[in-house]
LUMZARO-282874 format. One record per residue (C-alpha): residue in one letter; x, y, z. Coordinates in steps of 0.02 Angstrom, whole numbers, plus 32768, in hexadecimal, padded with zeros to 4 digits. Layout:
@res=a px=X py=Y pz=Z
...
***
This chain:
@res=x px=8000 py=8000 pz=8000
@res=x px=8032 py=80AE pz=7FD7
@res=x px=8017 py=80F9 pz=8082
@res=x px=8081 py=8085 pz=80D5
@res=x px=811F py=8098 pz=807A
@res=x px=810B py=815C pz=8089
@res=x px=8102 py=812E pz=814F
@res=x px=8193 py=80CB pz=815D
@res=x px=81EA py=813A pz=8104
@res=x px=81DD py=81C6 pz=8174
@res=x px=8277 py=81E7 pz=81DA
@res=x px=825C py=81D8 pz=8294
@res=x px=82AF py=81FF pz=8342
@res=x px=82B5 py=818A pz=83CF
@res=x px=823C py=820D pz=8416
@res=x px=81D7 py=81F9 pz=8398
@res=x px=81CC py=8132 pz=8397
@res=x px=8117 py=811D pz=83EA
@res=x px=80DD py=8198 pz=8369
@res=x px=80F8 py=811E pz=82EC
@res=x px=80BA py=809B pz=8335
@res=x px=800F py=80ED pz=8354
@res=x px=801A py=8124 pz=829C
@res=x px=803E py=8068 pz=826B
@res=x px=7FA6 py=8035 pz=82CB
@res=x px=7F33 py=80C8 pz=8288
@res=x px=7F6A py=8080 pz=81E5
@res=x px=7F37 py=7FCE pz=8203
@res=x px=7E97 py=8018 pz=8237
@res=x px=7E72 py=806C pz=81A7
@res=x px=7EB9 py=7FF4 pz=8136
@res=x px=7E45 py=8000 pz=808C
@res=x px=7EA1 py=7F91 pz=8024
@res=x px=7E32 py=7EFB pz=8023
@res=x px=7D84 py=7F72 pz=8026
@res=x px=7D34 py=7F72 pz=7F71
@res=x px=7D2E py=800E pz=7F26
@res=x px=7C9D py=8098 pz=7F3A
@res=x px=7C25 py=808E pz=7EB4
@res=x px=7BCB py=8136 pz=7E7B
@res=x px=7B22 py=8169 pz=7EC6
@res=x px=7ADF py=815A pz=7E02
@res=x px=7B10 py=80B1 pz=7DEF
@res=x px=7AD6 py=807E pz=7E8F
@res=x px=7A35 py=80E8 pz=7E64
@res=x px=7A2D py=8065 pz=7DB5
@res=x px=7A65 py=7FD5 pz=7DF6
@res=x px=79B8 py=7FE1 pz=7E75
@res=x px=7957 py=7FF2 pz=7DFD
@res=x px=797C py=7F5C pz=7D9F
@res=x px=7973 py=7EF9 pz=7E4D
@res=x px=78B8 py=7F1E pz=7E34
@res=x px=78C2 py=7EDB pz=7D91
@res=x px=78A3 py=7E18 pz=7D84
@res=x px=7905 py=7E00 pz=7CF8
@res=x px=79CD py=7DB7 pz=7CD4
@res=x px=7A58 py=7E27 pz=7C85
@res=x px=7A35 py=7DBE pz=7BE3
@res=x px=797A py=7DE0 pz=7BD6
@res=x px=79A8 py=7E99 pz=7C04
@res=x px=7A1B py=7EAF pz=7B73
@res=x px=798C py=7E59 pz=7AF5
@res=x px=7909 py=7ED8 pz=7B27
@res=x px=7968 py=7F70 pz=7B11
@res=x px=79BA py=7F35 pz=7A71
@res=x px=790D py=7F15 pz=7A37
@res=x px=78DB py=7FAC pz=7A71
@res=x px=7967 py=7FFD pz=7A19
@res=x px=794E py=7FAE pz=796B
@res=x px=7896 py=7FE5 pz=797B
@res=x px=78D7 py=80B9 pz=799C
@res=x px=794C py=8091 pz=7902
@res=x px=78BD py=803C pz=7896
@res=x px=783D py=80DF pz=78CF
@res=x px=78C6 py=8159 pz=78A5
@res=x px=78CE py=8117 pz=77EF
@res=x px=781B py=8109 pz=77D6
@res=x px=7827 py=81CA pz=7804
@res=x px=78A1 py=81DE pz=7799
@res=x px=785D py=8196 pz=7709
@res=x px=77A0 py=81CE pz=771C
@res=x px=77F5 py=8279 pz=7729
@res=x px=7855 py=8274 pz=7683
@res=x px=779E py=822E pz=763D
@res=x px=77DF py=818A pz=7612
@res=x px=7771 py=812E pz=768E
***
């Protein structure tokens, strides 16, 4: 870890011995290597919402691909009906 090789290389008097020992236990406290990373409140916002859902990943990624094709199939209909081909 980072942290701890910037603490043991900080230069210390005998004096000063118990202060690194209370900073090598604060450290061991506060030791976030193992913790999973924070995820952002938008993604935990999504990721709710699809608990609701009782679908799988797979069935997920059909419906909005379907629904995609279908935006992509409208917008040339438009497209055509407005050029007065359809």
């Amino acid at each position: 870890m980072e942290n701890k090789e910037k603490l043991e290389d900080i230069p210390v008097s005998s004096e000063d011995e118990d202060l690194k020992e209370k900073l090598k236990e604060i450290d061991e406290i506060y030791d976030l290597s193992n913790s999973e990373p924070a995820t952002p409140m938008w993604q935990q916002m999504k990721e709710e919402q699809y608990a609701k859902l009782n679908v799988t990943v797979k069935q997920l990624d059909a419906i909005i691909g379907i629904c995609t094709a279908a935006l992509v199939i409208l917008a040339i209909v438009i497209g055509l009906d407005a050029a007065g081909i359809f």
